[in-house]
Gaussian input, Z-matrix of N, CA and C with variables (Angstrom, degrees):
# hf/3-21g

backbone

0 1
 N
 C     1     B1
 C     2     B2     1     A1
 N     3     B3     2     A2     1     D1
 C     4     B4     3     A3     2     D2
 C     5     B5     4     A4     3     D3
 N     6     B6     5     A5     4     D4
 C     7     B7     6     A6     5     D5
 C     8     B8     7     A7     6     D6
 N     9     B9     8     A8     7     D7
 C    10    B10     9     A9     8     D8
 C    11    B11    10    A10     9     D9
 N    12    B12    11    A11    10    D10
 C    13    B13    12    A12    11    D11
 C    14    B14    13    A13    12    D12
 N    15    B15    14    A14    13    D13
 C    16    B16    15    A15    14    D14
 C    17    B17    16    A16    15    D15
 N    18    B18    17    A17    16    D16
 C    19    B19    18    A18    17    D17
 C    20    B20    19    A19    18    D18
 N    21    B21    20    A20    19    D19
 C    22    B22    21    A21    20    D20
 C    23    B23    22    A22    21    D21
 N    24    B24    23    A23    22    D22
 C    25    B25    24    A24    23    D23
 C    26    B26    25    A25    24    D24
 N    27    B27    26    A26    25    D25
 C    28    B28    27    A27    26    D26
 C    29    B29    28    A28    27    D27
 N    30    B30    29    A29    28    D28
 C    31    B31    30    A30    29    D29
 C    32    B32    31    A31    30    D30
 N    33    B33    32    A32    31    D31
 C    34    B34    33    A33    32    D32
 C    35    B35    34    A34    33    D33
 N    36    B36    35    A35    34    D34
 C    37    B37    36    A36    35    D35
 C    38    B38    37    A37    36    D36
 N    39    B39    38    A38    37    D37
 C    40    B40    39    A39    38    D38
 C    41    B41    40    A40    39    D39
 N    42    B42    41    A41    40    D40
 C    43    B43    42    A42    41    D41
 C    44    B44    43    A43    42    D42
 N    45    B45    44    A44    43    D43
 C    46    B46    45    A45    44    D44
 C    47    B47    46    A46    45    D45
 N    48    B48    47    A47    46    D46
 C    49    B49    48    A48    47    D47
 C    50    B50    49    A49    48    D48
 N    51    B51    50    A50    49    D49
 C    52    B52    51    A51    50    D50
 C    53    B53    52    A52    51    D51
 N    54    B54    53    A53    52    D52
 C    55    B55    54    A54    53    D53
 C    56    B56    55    A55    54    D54
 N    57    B57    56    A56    55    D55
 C    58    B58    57    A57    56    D56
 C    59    B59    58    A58    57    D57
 N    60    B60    59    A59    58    D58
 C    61    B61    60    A60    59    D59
 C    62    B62    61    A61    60    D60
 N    63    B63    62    A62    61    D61
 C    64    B64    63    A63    62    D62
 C    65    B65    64    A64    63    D63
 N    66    B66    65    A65    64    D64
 C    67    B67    66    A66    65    D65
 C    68    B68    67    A67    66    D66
 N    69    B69    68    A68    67    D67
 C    70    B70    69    A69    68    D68
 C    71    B71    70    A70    69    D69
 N    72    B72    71    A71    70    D70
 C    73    B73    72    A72    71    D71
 C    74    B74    73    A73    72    D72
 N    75    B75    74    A74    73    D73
 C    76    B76    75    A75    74    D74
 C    77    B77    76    A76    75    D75
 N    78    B78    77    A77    76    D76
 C    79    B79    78    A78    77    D77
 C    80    B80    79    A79    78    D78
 N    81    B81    80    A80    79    D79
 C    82    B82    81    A81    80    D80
 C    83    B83    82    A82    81    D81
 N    84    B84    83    A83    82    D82
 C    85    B85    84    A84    83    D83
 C    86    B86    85    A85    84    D84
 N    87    B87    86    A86    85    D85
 C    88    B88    87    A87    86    D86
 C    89    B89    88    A88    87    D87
 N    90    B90    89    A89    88    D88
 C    91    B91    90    A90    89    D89
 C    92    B92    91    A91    90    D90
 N    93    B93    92    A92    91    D91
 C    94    B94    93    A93    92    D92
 C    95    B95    94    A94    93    D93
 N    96    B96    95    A95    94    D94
 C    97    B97    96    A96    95    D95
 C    98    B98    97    A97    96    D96
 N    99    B99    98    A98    97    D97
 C   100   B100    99    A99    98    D98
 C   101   B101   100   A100    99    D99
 N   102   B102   101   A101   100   D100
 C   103   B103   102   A102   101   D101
 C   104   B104   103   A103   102   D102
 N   105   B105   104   A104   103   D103
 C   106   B106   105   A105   104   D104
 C   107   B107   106   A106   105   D105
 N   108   B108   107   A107   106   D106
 C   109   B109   108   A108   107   D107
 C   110   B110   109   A109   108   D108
 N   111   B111   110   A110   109   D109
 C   112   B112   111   A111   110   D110
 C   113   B113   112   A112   111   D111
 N   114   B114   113   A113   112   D112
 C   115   B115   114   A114   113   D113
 C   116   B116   115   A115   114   D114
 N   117   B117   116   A116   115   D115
 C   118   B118   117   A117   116   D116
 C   119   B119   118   A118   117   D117
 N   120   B120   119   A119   118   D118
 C   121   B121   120   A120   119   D119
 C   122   B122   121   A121   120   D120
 N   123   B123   122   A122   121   D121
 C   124   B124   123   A123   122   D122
 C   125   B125   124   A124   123   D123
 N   126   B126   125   A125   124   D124
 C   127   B127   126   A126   125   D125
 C   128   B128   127   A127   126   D126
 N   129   B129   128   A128   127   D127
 C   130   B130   129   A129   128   D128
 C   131   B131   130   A130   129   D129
 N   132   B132   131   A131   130   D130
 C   133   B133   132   A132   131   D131
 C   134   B134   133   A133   132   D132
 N   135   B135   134   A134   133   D133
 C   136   B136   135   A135   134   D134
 C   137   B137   136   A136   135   D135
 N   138   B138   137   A137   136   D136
 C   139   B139   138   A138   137   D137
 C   140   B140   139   A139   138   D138
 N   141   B141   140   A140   139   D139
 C   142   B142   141   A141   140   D140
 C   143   B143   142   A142   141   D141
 N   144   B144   143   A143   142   D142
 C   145   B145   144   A144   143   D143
 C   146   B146   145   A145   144   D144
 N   147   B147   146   A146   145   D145
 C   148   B148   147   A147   146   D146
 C   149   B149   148   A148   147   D147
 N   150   B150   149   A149   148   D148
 C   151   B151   150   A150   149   D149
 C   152   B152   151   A151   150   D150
 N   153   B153   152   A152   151   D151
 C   154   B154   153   A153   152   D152
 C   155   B155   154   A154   153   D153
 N   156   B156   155   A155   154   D154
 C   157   B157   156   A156   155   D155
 C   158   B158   157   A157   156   D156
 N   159   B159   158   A158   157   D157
 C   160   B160   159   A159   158   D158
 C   161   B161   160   A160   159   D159
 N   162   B162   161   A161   160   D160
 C   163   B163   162   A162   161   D161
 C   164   B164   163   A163   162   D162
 N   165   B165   164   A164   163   D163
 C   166   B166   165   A165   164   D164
 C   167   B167   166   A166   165   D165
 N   168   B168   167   A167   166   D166
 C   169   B169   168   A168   167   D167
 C   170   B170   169   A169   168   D168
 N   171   B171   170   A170   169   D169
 C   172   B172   171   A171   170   D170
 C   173   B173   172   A172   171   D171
 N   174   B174   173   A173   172   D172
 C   175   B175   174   A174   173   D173
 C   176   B176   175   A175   174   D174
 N   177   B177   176   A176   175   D175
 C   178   B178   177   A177   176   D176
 C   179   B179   178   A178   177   D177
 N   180   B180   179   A179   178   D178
 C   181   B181   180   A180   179   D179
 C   182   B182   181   A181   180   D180
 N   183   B183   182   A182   181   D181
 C   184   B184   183   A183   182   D182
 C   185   B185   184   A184   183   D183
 N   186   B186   185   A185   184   D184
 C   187   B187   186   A186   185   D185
 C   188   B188   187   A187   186   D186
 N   189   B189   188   A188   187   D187
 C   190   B190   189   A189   188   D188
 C   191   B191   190   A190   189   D189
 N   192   B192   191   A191   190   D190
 C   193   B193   192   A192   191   D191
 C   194   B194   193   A193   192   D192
 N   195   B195   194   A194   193   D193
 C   196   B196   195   A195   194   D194
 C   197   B197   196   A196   195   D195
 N   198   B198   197   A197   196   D196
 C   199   B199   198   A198   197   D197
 C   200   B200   199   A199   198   D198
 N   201   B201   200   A200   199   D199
 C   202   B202   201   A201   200   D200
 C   203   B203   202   A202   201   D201
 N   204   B204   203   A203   202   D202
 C   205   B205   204   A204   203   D203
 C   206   B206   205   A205   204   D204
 N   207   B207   206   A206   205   D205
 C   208   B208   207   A207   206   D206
 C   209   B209   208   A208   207   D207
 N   210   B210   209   A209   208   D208
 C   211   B211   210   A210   209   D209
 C   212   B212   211   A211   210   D210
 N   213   B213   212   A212   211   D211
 C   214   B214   213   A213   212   D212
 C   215   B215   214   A214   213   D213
 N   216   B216   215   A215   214   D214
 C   217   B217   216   A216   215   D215
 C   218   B218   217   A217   216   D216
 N   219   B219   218   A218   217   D217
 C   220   B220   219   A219   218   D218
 C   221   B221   220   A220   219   D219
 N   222   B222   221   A221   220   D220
 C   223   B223   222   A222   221   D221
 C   224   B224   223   A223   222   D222
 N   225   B225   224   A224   223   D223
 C   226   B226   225   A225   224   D224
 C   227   B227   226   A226   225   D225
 N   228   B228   227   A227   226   D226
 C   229   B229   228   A228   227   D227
 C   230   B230   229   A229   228   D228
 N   231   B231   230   A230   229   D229
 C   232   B232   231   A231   230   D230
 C   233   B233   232   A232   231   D231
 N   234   B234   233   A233   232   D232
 C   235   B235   234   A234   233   D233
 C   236   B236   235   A235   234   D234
 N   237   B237   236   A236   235   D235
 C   238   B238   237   A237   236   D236
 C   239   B239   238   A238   237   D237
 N   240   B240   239   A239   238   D238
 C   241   B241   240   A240   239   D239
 C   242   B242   241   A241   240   D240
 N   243   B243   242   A242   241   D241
 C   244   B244   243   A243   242   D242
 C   245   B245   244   A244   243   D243
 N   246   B246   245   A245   244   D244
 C   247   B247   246   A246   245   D245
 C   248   B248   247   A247   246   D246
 N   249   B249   248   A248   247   D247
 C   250   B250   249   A249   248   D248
 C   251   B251   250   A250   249   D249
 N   252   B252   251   A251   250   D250
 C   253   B253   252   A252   251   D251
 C   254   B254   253   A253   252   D252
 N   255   B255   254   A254   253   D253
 C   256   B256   255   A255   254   D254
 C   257   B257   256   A256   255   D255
 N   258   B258   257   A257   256   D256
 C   259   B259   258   A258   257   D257
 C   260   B260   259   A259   258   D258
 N   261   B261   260   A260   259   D259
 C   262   B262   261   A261   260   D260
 C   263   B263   262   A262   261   D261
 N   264   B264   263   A263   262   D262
 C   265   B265   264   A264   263   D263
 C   266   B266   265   A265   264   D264
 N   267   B267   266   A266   265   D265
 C   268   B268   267   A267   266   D266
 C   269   B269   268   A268   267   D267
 N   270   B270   269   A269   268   D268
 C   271   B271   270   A270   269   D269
 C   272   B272   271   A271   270   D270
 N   273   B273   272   A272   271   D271
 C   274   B274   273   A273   272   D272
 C   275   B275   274   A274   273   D273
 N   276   B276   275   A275   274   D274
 C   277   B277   276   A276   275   D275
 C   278   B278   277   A277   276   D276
 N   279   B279   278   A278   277   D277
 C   280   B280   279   A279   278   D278
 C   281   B281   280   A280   279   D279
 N   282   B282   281   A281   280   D280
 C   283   B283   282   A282   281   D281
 C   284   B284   283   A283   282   D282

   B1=1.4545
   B2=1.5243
   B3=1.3965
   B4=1.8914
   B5=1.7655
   B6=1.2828
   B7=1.7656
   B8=1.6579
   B9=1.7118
   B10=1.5983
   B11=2.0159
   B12=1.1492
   B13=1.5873
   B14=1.0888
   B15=1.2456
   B16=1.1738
   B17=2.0482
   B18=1.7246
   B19=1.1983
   B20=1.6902
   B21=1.1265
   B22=1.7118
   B23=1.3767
   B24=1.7661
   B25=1.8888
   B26=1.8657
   B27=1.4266
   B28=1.1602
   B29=2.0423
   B30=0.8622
   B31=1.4345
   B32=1.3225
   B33=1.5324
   B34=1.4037
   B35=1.6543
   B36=1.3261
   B37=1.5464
   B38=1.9922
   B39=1.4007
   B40=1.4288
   B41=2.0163
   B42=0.8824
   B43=1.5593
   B44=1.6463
   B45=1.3892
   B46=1.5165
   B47=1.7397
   B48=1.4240
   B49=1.7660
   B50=1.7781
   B51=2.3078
   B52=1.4042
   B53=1.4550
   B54=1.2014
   B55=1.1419
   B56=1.4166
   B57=1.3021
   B58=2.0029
   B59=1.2079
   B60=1.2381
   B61=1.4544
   B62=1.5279
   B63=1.7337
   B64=0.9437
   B65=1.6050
   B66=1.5956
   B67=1.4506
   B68=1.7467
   B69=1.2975
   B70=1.6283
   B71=1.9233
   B72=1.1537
   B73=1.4057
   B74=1.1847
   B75=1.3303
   B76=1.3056
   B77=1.4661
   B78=1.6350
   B79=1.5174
   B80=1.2516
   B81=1.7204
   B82=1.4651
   B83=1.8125
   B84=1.5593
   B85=1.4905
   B86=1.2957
   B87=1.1034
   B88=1.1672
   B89=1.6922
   B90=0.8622
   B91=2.0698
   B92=1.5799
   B93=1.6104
   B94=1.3680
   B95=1.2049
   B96=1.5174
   B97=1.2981
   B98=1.4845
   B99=1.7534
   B100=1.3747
   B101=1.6267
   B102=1.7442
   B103=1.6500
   B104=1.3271
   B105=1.1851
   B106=1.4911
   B107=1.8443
   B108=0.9372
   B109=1.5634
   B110=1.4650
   B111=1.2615
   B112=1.2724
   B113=2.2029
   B114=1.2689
   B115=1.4099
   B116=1.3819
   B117=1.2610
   B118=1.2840
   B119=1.9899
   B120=1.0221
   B121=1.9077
   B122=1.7869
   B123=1.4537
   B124=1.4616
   B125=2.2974
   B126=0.8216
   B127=1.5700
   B128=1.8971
   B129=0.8930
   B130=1.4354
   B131=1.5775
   B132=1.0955
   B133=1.6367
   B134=1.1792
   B135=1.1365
   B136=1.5358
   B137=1.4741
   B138=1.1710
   B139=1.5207
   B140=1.5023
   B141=1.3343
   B142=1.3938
   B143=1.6956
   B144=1.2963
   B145=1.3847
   B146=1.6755
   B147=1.5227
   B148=1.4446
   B149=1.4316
   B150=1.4750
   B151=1.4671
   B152=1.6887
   B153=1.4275
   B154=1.0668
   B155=1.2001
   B156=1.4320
   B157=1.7372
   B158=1.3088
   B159=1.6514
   B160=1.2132
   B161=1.8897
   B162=1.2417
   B163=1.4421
   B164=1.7832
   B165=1.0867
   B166=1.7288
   B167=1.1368
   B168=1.3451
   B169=1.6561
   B170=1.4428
   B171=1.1242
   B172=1.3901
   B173=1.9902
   B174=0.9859
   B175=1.7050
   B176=1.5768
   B177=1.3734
   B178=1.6298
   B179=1.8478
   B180=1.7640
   B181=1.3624
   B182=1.5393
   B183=1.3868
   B184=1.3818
   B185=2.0858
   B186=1.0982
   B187=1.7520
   B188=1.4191
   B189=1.5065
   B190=2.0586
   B191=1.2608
   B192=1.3775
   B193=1.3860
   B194=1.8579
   B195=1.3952
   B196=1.2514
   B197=2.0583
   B198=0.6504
   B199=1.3858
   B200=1.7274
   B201=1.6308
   B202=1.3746
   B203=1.3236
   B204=1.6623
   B205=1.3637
   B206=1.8688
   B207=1.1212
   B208=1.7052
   B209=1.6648
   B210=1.3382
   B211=1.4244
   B212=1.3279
   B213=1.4154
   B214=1.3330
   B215=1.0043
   B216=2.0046
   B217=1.2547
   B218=1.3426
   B219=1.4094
   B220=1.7423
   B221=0.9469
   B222=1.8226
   B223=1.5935
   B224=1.1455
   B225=0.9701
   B226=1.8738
   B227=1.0230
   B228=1.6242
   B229=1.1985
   B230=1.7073
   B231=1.8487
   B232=1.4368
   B233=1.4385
   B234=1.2413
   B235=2.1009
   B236=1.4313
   B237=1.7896
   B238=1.5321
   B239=1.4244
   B240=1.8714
   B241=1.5456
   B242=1.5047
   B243=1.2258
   B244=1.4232
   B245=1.3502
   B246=1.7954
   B247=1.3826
   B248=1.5003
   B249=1.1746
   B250=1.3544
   B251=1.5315
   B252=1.2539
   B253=1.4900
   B254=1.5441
   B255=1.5446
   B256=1.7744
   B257=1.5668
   B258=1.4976
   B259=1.8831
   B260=1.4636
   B261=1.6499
   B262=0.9781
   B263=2.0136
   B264=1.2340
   B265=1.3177
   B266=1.6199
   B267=0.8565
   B268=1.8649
   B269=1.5285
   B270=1.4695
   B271=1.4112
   B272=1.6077
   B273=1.4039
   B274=1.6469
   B275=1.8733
   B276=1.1090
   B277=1.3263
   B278=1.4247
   B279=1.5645
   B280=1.6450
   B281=1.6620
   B282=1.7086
   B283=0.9576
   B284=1.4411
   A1=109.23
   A2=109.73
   A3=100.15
   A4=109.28
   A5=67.32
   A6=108.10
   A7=110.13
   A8=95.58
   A9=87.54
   A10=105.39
   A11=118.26
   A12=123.25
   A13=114.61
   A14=128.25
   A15=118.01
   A16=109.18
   A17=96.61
   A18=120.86
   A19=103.94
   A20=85.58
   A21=96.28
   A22=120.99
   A23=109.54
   A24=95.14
   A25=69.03
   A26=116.26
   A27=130.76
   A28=137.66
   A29=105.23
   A30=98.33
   A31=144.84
   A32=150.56
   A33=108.80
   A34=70.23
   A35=140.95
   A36=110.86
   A37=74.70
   A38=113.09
   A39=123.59
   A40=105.89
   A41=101.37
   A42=95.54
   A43=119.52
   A44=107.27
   A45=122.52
   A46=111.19
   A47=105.62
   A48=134.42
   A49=81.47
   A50=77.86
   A51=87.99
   A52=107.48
   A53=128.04
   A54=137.94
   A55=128.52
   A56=113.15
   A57=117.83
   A58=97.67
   A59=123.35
   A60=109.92
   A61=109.90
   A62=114.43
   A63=128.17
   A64=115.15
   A65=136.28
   A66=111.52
   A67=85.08
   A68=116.19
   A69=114.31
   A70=98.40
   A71=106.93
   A72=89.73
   A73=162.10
   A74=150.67
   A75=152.85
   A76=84.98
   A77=110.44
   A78=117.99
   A79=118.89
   A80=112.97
   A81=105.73
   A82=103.79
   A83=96.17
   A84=89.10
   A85=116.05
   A86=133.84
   A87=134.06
   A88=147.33
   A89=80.74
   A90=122.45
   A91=91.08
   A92=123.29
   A93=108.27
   A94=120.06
   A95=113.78
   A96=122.78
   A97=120.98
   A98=120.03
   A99=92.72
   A100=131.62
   A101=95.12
   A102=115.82
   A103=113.44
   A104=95.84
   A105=121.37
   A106=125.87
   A107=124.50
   A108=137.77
   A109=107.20
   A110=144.52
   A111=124.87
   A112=81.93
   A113=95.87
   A114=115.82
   A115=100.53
   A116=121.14
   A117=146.38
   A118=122.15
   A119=105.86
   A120=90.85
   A121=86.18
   A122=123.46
   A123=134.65
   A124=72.35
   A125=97.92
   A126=120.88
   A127=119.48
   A128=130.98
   A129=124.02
   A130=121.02
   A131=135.45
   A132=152.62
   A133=117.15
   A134=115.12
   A135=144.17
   A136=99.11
   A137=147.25
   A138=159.25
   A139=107.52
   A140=93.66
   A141=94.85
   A142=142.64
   A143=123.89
   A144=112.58
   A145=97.84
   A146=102.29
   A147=113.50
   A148=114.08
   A149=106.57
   A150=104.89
   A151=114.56
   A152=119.97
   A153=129.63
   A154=128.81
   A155=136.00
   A156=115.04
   A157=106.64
   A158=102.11
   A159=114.26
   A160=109.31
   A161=111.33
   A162=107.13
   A163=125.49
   A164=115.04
   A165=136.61
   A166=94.42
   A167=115.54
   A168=136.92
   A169=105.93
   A170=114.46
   A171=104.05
   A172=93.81
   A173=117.59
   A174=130.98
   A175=99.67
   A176=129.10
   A177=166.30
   A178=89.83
   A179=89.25
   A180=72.87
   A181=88.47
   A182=131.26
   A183=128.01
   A184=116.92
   A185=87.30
   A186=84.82
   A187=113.23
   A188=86.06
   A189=82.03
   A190=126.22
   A191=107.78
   A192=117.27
   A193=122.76
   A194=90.69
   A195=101.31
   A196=117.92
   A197=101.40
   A198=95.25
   A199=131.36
   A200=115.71
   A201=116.30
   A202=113.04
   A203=103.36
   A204=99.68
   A205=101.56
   A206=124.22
   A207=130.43
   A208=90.18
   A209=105.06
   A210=127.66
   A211=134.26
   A212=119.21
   A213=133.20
   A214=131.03
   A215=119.59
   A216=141.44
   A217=112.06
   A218=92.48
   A219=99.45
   A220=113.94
   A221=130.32
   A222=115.45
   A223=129.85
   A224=119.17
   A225=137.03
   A226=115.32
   A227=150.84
   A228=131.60
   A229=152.52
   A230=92.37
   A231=113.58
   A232=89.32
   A233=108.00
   A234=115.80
   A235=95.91
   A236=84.42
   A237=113.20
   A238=117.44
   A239=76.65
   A240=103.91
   A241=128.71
   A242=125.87
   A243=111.16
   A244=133.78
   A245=101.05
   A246=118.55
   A247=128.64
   A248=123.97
   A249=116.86
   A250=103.24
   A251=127.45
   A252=126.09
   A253=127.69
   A254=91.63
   A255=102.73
   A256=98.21
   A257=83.43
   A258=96.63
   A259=128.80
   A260=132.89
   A261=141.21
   A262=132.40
   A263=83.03
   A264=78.80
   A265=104.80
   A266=116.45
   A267=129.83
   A268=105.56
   A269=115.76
   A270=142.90
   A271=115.15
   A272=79.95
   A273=96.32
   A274=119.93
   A275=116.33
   A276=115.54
   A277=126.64
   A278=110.01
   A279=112.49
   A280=99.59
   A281=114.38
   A282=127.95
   A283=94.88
   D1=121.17
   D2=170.92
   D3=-90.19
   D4=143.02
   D5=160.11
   D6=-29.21
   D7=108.36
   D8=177.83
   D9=-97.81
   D10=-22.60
   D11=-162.67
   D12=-111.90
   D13=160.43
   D14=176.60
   D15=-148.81
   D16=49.37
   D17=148.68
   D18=131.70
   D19=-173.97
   D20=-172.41
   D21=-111.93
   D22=161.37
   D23=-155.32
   D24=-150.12
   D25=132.53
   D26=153.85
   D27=-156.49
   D28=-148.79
   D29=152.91
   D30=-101.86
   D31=165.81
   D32=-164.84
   D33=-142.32
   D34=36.48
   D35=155.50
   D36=-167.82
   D37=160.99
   D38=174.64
   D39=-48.41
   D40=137.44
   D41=174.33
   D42=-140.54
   D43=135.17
   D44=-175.26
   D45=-90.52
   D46=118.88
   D47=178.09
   D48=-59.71
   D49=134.78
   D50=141.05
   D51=-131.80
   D52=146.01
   D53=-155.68
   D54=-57.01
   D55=113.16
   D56=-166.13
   D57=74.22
   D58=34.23
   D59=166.79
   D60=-121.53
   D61=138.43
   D62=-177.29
   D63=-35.66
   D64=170.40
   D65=174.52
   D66=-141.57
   D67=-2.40
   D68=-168.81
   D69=-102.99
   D70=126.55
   D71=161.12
   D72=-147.46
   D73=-172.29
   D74=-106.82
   D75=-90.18
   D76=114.38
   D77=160.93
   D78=-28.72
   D79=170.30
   D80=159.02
   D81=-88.83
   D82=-167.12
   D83=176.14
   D84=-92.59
   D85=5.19
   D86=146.43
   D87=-41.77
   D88=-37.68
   D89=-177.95
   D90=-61.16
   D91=146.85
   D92=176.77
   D93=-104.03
   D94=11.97
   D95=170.72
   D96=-117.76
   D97=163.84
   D98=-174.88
   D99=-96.12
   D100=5.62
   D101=150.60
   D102=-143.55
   D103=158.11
   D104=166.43
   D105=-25.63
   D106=103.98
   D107=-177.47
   D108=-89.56
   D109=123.03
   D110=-154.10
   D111=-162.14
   D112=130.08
   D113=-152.24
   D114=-133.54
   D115=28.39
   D116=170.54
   D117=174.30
   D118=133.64
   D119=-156.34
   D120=-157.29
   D121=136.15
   D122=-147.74
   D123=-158.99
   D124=114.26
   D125=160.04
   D126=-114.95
   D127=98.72
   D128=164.04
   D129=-94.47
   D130=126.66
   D131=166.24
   D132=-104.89
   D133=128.86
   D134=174.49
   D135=-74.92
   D136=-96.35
   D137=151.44
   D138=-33.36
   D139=137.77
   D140=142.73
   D141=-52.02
   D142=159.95
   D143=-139.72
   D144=175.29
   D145=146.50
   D146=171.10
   D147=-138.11
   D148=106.77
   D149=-175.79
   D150=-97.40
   D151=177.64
   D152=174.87
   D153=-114.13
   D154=108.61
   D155=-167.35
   D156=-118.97
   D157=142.64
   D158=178.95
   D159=66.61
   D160=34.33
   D161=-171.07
   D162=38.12
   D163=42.54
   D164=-178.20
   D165=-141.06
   D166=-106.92
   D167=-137.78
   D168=-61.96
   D169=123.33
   D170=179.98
   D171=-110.42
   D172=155.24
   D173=-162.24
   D174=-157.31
   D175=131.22
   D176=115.92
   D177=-25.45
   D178=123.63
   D179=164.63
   D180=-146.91
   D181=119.99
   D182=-174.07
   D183=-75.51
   D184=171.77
   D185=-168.63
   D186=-59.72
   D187=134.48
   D188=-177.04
   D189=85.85
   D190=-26.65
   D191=177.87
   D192=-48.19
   D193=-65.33
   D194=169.52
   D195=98.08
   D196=167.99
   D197=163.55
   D198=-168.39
   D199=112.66
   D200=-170.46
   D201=-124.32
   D202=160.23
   D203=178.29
   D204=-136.16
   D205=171.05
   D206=-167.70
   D207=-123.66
   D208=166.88
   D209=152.50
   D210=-28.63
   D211=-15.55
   D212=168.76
   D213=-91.89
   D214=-13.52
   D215=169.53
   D216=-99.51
   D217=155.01
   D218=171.34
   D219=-32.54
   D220=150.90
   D221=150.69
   D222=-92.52
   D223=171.10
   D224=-179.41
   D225=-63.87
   D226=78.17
   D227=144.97
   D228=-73.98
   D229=2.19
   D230=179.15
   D231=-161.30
   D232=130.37
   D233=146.39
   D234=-153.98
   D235=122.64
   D236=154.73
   D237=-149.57
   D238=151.09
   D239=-178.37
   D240=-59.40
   D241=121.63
   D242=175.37
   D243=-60.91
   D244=-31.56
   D245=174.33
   D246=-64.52
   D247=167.66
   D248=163.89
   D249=-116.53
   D250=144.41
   D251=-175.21
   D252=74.88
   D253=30.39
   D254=173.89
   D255=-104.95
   D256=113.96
   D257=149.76
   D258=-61.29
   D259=137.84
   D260=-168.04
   D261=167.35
   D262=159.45
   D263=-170.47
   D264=-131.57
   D265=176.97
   D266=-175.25
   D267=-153.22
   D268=147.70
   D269=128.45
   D270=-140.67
   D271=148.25
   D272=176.30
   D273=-150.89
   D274=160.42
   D275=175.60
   D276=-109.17
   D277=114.93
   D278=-159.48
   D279=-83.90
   D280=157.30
   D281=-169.58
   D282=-96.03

């Protein structure tokens, strides 16, 4: 099987949403895109919460619930929280 990623992008301590604000972020300039492509993406929420993916879809996501997607789904190039004061964490695997 080849190699779809070529590393991992997440959080490194619990982190609190501020509202419409991006939560993925801004590559370096190195990177050959001008965000993040993420071809596997694991979101966890404490609170309830309504995020946005990919700047479209907007999705309810109840506490704890969480929300992920694998290699077979679209990827991630934007998710943000609508809320302000949602606990949470992320990993994902960049392409």
């Amino acid at each position: 099987m080849a190699r779809l990623g070529s590393g991992y992008l997440g959080t490194d301590t619990l982190k609190t949403s501020t509202a419409m604000q991006e939560i993925l972020p801004t590559p370096p300039s190195s990177y050959q895109y001008k965000k993040y492509n993420l071809y596997k993406f694991s979101f966890m929420n404490q609170q309830d919460c309504t995020v946005i993916v990919n700047g479209a879809t907007t999705l309810f996501i109840l506490a704890g619930q969480g929300f992920e997607i694998t290699e077979i789904d679209q990827p991630i190039n934007s998710f943000v929280v609508k809320e302000s004061g949602i606990t949470y964490t992320y990993i994902g695997g960049v392409y």
